[in-house]
C-alpha positions as CSV (number, residue, x, y, z in Angstrom):
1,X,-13.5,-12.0,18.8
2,X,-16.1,-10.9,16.7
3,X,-15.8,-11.7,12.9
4,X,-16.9,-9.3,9.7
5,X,-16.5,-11.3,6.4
6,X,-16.3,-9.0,3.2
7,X,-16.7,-11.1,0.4
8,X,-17.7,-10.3,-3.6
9,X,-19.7,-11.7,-6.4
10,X,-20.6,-11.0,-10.3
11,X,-17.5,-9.4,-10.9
12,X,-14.1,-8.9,-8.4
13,X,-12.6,-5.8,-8.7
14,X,-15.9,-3.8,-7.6
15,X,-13.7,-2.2,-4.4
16,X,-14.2,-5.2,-1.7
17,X,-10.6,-3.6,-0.5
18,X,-11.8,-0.3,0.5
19,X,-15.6,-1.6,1.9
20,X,-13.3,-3.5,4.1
21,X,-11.3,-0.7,5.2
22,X,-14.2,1.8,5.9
23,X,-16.2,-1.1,7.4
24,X,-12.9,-1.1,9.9
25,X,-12.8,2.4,10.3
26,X,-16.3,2.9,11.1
27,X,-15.8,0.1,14.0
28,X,-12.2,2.0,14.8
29,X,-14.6,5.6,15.3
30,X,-16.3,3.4,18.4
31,X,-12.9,2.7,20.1
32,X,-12.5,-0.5,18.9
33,X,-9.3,-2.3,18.2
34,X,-9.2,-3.6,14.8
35,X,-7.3,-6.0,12.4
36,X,-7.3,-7.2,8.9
37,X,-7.1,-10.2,7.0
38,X,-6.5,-11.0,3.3
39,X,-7.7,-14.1,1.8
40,X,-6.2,-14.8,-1.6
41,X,-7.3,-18.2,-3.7
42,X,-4.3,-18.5,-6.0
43,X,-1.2,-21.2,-5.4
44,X,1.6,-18.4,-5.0
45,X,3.2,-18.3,-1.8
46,X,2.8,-14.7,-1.8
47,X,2.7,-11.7,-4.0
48,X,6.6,-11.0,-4.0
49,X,7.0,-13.0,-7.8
50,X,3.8,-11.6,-9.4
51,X,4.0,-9.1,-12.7
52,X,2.8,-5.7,-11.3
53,X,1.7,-5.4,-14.9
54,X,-0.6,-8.0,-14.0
55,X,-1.7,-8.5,-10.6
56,X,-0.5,-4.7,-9.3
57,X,1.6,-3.3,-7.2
58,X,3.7,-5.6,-4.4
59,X,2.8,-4.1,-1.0
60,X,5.9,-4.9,2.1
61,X,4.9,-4.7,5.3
62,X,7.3,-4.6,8.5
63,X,8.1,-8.1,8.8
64,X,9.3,-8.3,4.9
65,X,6.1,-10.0,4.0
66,X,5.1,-9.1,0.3
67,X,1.3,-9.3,0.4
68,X,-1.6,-8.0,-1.9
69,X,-1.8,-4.4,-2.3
70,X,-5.7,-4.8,-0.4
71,X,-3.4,-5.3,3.0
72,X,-2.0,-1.5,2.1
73,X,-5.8,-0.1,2.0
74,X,-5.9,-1.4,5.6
75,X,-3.3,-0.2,6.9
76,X,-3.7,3.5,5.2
77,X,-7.4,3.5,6.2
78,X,-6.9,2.0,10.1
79,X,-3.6,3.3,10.9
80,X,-2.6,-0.4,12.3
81,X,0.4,-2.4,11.6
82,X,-0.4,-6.3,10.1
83,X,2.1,-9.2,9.5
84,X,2.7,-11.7,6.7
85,X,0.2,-13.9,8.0
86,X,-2.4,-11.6,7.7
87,X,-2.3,-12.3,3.9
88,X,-3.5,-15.8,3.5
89,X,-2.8,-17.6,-0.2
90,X,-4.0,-20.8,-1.1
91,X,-0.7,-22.2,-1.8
92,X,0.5,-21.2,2.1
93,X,-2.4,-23.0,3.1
94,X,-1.3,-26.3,1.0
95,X,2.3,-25.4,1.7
96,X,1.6,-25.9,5.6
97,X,-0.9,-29.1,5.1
98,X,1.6,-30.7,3.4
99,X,4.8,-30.5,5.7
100,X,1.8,-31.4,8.5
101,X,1.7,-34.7,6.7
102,X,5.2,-35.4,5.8
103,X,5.8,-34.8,9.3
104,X,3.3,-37.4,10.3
105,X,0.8,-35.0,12.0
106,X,-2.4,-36.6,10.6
107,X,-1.3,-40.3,12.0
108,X,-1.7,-41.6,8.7
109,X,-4.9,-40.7,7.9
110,X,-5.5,-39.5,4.1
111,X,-5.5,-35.8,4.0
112,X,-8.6,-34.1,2.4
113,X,-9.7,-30.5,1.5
114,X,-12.2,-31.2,4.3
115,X,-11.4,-31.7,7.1
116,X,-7.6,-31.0,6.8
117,X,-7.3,-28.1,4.9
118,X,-10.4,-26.2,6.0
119,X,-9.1,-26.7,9.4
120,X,-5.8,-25.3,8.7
121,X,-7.8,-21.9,7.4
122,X,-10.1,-22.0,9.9
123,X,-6.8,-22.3,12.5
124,X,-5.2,-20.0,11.0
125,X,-7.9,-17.0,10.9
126,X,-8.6,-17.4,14.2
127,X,-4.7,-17.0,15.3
128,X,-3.4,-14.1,13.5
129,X,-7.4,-12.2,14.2
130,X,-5.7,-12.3,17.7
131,X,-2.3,-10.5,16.8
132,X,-2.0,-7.3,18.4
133,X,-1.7,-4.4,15.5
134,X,-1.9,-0.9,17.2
135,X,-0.4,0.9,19.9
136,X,-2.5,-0.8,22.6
137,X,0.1,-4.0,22.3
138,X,-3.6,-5.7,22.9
139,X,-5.8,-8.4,21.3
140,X,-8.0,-6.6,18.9
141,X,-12.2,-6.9,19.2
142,X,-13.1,-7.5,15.5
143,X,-11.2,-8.7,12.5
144,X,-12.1,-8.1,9.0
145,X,-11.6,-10.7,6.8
146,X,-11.4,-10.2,3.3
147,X,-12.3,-12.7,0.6
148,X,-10.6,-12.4,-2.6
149,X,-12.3,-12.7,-6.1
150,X,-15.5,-13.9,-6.3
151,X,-17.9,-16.7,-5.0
152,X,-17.8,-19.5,-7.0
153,X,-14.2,-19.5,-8.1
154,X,-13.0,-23.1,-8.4
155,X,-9.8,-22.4,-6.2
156,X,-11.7,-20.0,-3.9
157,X,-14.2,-23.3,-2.5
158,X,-12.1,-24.5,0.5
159,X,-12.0,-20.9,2.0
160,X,-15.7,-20.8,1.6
161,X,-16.1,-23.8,3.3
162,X,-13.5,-22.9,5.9
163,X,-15.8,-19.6,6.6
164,X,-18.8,-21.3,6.8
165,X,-17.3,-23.8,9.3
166,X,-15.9,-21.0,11.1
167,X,-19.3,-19.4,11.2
168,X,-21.1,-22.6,12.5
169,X,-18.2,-22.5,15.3
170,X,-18.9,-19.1,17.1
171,X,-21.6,-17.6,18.5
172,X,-24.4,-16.4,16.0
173,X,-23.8,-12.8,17.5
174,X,-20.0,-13.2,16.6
175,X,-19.9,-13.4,12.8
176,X,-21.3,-11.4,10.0
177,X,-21.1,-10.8,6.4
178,X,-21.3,-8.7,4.1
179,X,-21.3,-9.2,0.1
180,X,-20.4,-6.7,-2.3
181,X,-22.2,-7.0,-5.8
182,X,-22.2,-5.1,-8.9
183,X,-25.2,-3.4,-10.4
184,X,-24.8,-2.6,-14.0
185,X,-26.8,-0.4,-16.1
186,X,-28.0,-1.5,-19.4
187,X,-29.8,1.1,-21.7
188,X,-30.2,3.3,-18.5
189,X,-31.6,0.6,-16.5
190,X,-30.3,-0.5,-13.2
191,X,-30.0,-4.2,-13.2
192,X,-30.5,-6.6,-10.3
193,X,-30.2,-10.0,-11.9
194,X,-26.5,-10.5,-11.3
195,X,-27.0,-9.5,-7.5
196,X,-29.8,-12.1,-7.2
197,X,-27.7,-14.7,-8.7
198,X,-24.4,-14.0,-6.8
199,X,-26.8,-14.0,-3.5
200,X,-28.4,-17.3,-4.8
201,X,-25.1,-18.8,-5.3
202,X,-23.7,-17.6,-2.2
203,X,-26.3,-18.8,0.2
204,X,-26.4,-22.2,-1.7
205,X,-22.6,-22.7,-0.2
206,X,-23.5,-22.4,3.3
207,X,-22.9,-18.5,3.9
208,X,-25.9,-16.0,4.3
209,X,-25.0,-12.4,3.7
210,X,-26.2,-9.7,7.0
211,X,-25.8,-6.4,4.2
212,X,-26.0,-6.7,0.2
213,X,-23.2,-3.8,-0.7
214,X,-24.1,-2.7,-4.1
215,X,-21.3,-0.9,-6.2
216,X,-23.1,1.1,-9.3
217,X,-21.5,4.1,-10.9
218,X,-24.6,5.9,-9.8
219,X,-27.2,6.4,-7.1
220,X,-29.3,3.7,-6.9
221,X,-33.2,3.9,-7.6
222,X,-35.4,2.9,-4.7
223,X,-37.0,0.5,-6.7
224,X,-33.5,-1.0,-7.2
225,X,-32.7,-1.0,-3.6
226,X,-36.6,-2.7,-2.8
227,X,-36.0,-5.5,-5.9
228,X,-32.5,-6.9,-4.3
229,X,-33.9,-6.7,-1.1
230,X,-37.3,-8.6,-1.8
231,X,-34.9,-11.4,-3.9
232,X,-32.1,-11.2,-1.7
233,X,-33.9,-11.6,1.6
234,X,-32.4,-8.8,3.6
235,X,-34.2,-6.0,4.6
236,X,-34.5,-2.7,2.5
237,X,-32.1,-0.7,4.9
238,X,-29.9,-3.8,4.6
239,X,-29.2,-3.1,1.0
240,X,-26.3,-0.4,1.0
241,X,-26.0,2.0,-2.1
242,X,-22.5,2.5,-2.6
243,X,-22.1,4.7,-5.6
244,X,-19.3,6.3,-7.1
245,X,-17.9,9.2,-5.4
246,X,-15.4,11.8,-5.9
247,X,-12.6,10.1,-3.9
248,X,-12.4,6.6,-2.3
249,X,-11.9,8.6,1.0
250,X,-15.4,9.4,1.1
251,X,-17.1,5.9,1.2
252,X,-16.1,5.5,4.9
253,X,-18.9,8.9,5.2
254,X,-21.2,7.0,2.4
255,X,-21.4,3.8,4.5
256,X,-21.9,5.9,7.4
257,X,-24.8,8.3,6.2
258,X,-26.7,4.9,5.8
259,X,-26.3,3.9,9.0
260,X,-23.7,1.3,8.3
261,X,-22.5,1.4,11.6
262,X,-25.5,1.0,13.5
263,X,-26.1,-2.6,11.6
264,X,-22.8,-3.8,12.5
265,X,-23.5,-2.9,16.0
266,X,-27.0,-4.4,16.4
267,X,-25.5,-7.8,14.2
268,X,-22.7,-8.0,16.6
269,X,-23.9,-7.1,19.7
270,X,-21.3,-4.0,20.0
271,X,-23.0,-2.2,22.6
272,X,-22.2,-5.2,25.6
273,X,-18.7,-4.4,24.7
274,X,-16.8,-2.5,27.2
275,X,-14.6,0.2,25.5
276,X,-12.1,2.5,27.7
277,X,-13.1,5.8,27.7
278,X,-9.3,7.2,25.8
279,X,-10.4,5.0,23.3
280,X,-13.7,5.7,22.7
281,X,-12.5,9.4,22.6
282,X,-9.8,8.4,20.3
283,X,-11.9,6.9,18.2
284,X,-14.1,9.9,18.2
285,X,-11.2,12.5,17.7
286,X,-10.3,9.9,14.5
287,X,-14.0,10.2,13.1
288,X,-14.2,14.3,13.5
289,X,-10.6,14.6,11.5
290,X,-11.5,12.1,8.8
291,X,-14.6,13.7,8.0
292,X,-12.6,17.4,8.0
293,X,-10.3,16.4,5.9
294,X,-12.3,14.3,3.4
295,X,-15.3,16.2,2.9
296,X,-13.0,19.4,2.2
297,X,-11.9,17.8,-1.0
298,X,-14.5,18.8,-3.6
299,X,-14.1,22.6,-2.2
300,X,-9.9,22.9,-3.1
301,X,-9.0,25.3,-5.3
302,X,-5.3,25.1,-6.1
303,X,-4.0,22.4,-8.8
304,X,-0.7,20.9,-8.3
305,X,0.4,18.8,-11.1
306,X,2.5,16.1,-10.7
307,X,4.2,13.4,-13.1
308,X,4.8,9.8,-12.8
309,X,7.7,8.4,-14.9
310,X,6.6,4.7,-15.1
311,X,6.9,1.2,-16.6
312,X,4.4,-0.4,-15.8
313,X,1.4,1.7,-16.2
314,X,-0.5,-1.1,-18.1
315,X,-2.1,-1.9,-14.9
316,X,-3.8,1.1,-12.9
317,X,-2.8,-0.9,-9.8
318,X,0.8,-1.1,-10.4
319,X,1.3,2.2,-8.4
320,X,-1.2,2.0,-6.0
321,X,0.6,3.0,-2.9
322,X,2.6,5.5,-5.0
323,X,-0.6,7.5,-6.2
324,X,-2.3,7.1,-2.3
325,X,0.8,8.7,-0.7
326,X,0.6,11.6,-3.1
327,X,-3.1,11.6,-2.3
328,X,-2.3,11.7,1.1
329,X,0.3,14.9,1.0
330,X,-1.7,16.7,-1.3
331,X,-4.7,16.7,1.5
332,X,-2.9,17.6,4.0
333,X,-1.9,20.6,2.0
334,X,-5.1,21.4,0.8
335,X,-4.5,20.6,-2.9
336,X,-6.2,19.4,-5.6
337,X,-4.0,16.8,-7.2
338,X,-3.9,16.3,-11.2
339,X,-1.4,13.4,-12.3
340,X,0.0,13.1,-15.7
341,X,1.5,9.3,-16.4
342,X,4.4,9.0,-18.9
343,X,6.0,5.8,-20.1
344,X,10.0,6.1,-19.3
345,X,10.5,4.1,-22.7
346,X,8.3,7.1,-24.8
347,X,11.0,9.6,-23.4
348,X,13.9,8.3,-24.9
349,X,15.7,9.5,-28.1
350,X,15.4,6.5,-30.0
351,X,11.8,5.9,-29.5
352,X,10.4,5.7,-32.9
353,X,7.3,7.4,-32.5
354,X,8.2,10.8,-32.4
355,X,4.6,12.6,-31.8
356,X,4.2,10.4,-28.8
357,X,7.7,11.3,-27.8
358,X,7.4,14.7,-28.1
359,X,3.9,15.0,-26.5
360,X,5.5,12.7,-23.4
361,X,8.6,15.4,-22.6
362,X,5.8,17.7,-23.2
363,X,3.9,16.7,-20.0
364,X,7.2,16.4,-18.1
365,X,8.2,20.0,-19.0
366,X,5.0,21.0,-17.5
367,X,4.3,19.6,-14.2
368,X,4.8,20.5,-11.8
369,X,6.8,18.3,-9.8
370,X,8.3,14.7,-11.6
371,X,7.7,11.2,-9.9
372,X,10.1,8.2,-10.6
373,X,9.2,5.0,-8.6
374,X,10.6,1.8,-8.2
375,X,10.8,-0.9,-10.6
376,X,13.1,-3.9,-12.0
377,X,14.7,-4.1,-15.0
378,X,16.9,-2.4,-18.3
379,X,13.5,-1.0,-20.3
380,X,13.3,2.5,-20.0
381,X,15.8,3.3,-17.8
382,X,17.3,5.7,-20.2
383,X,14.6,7.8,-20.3
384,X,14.2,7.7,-16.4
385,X,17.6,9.2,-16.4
386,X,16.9,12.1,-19.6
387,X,14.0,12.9,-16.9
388,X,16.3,13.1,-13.6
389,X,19.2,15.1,-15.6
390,X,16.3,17.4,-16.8
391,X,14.4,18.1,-13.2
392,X,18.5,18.6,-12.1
393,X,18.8,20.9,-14.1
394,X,16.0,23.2,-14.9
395,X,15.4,23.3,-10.6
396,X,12.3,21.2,-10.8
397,X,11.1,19.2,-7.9
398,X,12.1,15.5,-8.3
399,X,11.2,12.4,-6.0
400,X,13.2,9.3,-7.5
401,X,11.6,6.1,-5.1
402,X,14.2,2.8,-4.8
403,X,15.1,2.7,-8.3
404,X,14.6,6.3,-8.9
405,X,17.0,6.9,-6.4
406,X,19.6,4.7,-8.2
407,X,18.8,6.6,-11.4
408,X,19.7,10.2,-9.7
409,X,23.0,8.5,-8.8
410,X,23.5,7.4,-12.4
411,X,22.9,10.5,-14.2
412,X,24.7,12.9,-12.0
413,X,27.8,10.4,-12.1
414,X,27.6,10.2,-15.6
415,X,26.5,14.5,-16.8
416,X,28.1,16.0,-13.3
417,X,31.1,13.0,-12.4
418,X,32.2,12.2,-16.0
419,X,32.2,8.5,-15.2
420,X,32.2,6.5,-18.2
421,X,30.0,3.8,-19.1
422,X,30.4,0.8,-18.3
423,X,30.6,1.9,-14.9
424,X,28.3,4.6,-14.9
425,X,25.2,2.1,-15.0
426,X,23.8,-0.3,-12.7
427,X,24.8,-4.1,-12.3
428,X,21.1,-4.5,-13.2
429,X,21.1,-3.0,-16.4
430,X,24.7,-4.3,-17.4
431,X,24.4,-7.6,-19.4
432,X,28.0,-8.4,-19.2
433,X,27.2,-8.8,-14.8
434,X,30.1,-9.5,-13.2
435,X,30.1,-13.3,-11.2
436,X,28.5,-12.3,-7.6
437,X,31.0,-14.5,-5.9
438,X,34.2,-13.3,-7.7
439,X,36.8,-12.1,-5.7
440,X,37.2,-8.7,-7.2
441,X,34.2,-6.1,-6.7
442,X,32.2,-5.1,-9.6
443,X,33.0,-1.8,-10.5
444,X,29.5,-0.5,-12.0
445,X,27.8,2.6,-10.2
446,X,24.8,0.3,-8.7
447,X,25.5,-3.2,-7.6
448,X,23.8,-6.5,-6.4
449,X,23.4,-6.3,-2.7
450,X,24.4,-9.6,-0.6
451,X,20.7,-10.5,0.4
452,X,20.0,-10.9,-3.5
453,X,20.4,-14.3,-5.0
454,X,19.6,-13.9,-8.8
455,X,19.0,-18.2,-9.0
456,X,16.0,-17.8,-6.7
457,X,12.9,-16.0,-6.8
458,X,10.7,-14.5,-4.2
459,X,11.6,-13.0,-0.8
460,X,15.5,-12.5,-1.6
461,X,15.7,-8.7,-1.7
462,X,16.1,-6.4,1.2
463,X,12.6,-6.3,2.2
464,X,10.8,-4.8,5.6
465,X,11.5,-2.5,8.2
466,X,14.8,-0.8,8.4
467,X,16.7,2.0,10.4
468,X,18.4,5.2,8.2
469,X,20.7,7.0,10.6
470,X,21.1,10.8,9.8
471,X,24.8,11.7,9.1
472,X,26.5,14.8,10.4
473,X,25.9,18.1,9.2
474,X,23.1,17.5,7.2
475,X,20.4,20.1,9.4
476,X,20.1,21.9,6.2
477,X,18.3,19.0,4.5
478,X,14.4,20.1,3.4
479,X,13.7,16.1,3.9
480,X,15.5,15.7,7.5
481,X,13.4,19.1,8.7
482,X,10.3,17.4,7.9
483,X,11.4,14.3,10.0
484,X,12.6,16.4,12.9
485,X,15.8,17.4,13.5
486,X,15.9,16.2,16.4
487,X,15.5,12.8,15.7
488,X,18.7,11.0,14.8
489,X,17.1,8.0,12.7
490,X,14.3,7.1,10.8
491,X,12.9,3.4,10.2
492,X,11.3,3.0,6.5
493,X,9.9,-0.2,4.2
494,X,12.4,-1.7,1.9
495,X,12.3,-4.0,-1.4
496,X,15.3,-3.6,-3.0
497,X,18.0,-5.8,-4.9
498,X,20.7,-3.3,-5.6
499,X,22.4,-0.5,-4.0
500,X,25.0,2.0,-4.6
501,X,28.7,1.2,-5.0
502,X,30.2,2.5,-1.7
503,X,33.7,2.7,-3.8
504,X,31.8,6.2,-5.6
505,X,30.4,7.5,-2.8
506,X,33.5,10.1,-2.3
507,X,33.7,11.5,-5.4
508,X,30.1,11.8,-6.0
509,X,30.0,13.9,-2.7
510,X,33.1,16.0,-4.0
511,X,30.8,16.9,-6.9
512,X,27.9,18.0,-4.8
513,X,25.6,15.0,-4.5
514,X,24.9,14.4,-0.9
515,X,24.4,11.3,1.1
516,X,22.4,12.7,4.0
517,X,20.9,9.1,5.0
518,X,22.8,5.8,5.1
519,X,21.9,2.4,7.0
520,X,23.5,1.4,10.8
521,X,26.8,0.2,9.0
522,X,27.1,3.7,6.9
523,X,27.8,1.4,3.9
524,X,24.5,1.8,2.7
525,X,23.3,4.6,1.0
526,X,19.1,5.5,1.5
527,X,19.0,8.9,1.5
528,X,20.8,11.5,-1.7
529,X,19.7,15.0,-1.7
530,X,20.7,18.6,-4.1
531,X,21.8,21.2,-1.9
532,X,20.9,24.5,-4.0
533,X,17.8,22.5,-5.6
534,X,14.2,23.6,-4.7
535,X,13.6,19.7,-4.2
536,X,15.9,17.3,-5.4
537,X,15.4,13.7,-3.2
538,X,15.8,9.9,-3.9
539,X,15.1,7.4,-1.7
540,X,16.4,3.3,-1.6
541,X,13.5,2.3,0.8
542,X,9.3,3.0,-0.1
543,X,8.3,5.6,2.0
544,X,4.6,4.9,0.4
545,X,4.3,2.2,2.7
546,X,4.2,4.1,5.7
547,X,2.2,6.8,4.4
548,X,-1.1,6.9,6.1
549,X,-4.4,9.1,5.0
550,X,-3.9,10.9,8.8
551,X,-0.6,10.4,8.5
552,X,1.4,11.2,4.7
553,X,4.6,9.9,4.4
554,X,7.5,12.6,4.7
555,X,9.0,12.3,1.6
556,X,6.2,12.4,-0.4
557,X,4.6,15.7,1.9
558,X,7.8,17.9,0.8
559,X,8.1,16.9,-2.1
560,X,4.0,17.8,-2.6
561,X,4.8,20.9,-0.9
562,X,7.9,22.0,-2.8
563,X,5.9,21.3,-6.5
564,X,3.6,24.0,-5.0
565,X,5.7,26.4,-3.3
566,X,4.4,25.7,0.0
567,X,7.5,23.8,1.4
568,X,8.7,26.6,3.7
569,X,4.8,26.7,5.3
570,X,4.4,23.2,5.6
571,X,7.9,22.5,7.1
572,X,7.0,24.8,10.0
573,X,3.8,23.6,10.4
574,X,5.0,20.0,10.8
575,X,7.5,21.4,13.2
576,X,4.6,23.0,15.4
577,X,2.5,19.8,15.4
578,X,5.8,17.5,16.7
579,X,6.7,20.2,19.3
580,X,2.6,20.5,20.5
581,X,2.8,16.2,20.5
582,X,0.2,15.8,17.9
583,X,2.9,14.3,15.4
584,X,3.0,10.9,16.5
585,X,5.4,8.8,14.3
586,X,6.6,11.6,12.5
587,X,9.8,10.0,12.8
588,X,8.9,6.7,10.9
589,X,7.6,5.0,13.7
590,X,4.1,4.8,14.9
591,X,2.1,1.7,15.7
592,X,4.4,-0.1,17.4
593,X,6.9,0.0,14.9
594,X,9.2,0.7,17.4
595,X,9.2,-2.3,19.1
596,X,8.5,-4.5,15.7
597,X,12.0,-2.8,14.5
598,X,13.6,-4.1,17.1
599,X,11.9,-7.9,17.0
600,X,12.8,-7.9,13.5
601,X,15.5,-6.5,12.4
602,X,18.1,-6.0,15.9
């Protein structure tokens, strides 16, 4: 197992995340089998309780795990599958040290940070780097590992320690690093000082950096690159200027013009590796198309303009997955992609600032497609559901994601239905709740789902892989057609507490709203969609967490496609790739998801 440790100092947030991915991608383009890992030094268990507003979007994976949204670069940029442990948190780590102890494990000995719990990281790593995450079904040849914040954080020491350990433990050919600094510019000069430091600071806690990765909002100066090299003590072509660049996609080609690559493969000895030959063409084939589609980018002409109908767009982050999957469609249909972001609570009639209410419906009216994701809570729903009735009814293309699914559901019960409030709202919004364990059924529109338990926080939702089964007569679906009509299921990421009532599903189909996609059981609704609507879908599960930048996620594609009238063309071409076999997973699974779907959830 060889080892590449991405770590940060001066500042986090300088894009440690996507130097990880590319630095996996790059070792992907050899025919390498990859996987990830995500160190995080705070006490949560995991991210599944943390304020989007604050930490950023919750990111699900397969097994249900809610991890840090870094584990969804990896997975977008590699095209591999991870678990819940791939996401290591502090308070796991002390979680599992102390049931070790209660159970008597350490024979009485008093438990320490070292050895104890820097042996429990150090385990750990090297047991999930082992876990099989691609097609293959084999042990991968290099795992990324991923240090959260920055060197020197109080609650981030015993990982260090743990890494440095681990680095004393393999071979020296095994193991490198490589830290990502910041390089601000004062007064239009480039300054070094804060790299020197973080180096300094680093090496004086056992780890020595192999590449300096230095983030600066422009090209850096030779005699920048020569000054962090000469205090650093690297060599100059060791000293990697990643600048700004157009798109994020672009820094795997950034990394690579600099030869990138060719370090990690003198470092690690890459080159006694043997590598079959479908791989190393694989990887090849991966490289060529990555490079095809992402250097394309700065040359697209055509604009489609999209809005997001948020609530928590306080934190750039909050979206993340959201805003990559668009990303992703709007590549593949060679389209330049110009997001608009509108609070829900600015959109409704009794906001009392009337310019910015009237300048928010002004960007709905004209995008070209609208956007509501997922999200928890009463606040702004209203105007979530002014935005569905108007994208129902002026024929413009609307995506409603998890909760703007259930908002769909609400306003066409309520403008199309007549169904009176209270029970044309959701449990969730409805103060008065109904007791979950009365005998008699609440009778609201959307209501808590079994799996939810409203005294307990954190991994009680419907969370992970799960199967949507396509009903009958439903070929005329834009959304199934992109699928594959041929394919009877689908399997897509959920996190969800609430669903809708199955007692309404009769006479909202009467009225024209169709349930085209429901779960195993056909209690569950997942999928709604408009008949006589350009594009008119909601979705329970996150189909963003299955979009890939090779891959984009189905929902998102059409409903990219339809904002830009290009839905017929792109339908037919998706058809053409399944039928010629270059379409793997265009039926939800890919990556062994197949198999995963059946280890966790049958």
């Amino acid at each position: 197992m060889k080892y590449v440790l991405v770590s940060g100092g001066v500042i986090s947030g300088v894009g440690k995340g996507i130097i990880a991915s590319s630095a996996g991608l790059l070792l992907k383009t050899l025919g390498l089998k990859v996987s990830s890992i995500k160190i995080d030094p705070y006490i949560n268990i995991d991210a599944g309780t943390m304020n989007p507003r604050e930490h950023g979007e919750v990111y699900v994976l397969d097994d249900g795990g809610e991890v840090d949204l870094d584990l969804g670069n990896y997975e977008r940029y590699l095209n591999i599958t991870l678990a819940r442990d791939n996401n290591i948190t502090l308070g796991k780590i002390y979680k599992r040290v102390i049931e070790r102890e209660r159970n008597g494990d350490y024979l009485g000995k008093t438990v320490q940070v070292v050895p104890h719990v820097t042996a429990e990281i150090e385990e750990w790593i090297t047991r999930v780097a082992k876990k099989p995450t691609d097609d293959t079904g084999e042990v991968p040849d290099v795992c990324i590992i991923e240090l959260g914040g920055t060197i020197g954080d109080i609650e981030g020491m015993a990982f260090v320690e743990a890494l440095c350990e681990l680095r004393r433990n393999v071979p020296r050919e095994d193991f490198m690093q490589i830290h990502v600094s910041y390089v601000p510019i004062v007064h239009h000069e480039q300054k070094t000082k804060p790299t020197q430091m973080a180096i300094k600071s680093v090496r004086s806690y056992g780890l020595i950096p192999d590449l300096i990765a230095c983030r600066c909002d422009e090209a850096l100066h030779q005699a920048t690159i020569d000054k962090v090299a000469r205090f650093c003590q690297v060599r100059v072509p060791n000293v990697l200027n990643v600048r700004d660049v157009p798109s994020t996609y672009q820094v795997p080609i950034l990394l690579h013009e600099q030869n990138m690559l060719q370090m990690m493969k003198d470092t690690l000895q890459l080159d006694s590796m043997t590598i079959s030959p479908a791989l190393v063409q694989k990887g090849e084939q991966i490289w060529a198309t990555w490079k095809n589609l992402c250097l394309g980018l700065e040359g697209l002409t055509k604009d489609v303009e999209i809005v997001l109908v948020g609530k928590y767009l306080d934190n750039a982050d909050s979206y993340l997955s959201v805003i990559k999957s668009l990303e992703h469609a709007a590549m593949k249909c060679k389209l330049n992609l110009k997001m608009e972001y509108v609070d829900s609570e600015h959109l409704e009639i009794t906001h009392s600032d009337r310019k910015v209410y009237h300048e928010s419906w002004a960007k709905v009216c004209n995008a070209s497609g609208i956007l509501v994701p997922g999200g928890f809570g009463h606040r702004g729903t209203e105007g979530m559901i002014a935005v569905a009735k108007w994208a129902r009814e002026h024929k413009k293309p609307y995506l409603g994601i998890c909760l703007g699914m259930q908002i769909a559901v609400i306003e066409f019960a309520r403008s199309v239905c007549n169904i009176p409030l209270p029970q044309a709202t959701s449990q969730e919004f409805d103060e008065n709740k109904v007791d979950k364990n009365a005998e008699k059924n609440d009778d609201r529109l959307i209501i808590s789902m079994l799996e939810h338990n409203p005294g307990q926080m954190g991994g009680t939702m419907r969370l992970g892989l799960r199967p949507t089964i396509w009903q009958p007569n439903t070929e005329w679906s834009k959304l199934r057609a992109l699928y594959g009509l041929e394919n009877e299921s689908i399997n897509e990421r959920h996190r969800h507490r609430y669903e809708v009532n199955p007692a309404y599903i009769e006479q909202l189909q009467e009225q024209g709203l169709n349930f085209i996609g429901k779960d195993e059981s056909g209690v569950r609704q997942e999928i709604i969609e408009l008949k006589d609507h350009p594009w008119f879908v909601g979705v329970q599960f996150h189909p963003e967490y299955l979009s890939r930048v090779l891959e984009p996620s189905k929902p998102y594609l059409g409903f990219i496609a339809a904002s830009a009238g290009v839905l017929k063309g792109i339908t037919e071409a998706e058809q053409s790739a399944r039928s010629s076999g270059h379409n793997a997973g265009s039926n939800g699974l890919s990556n062994g998801h197949t198999a995963l779907f059946h280890e966790v959830v049958v």
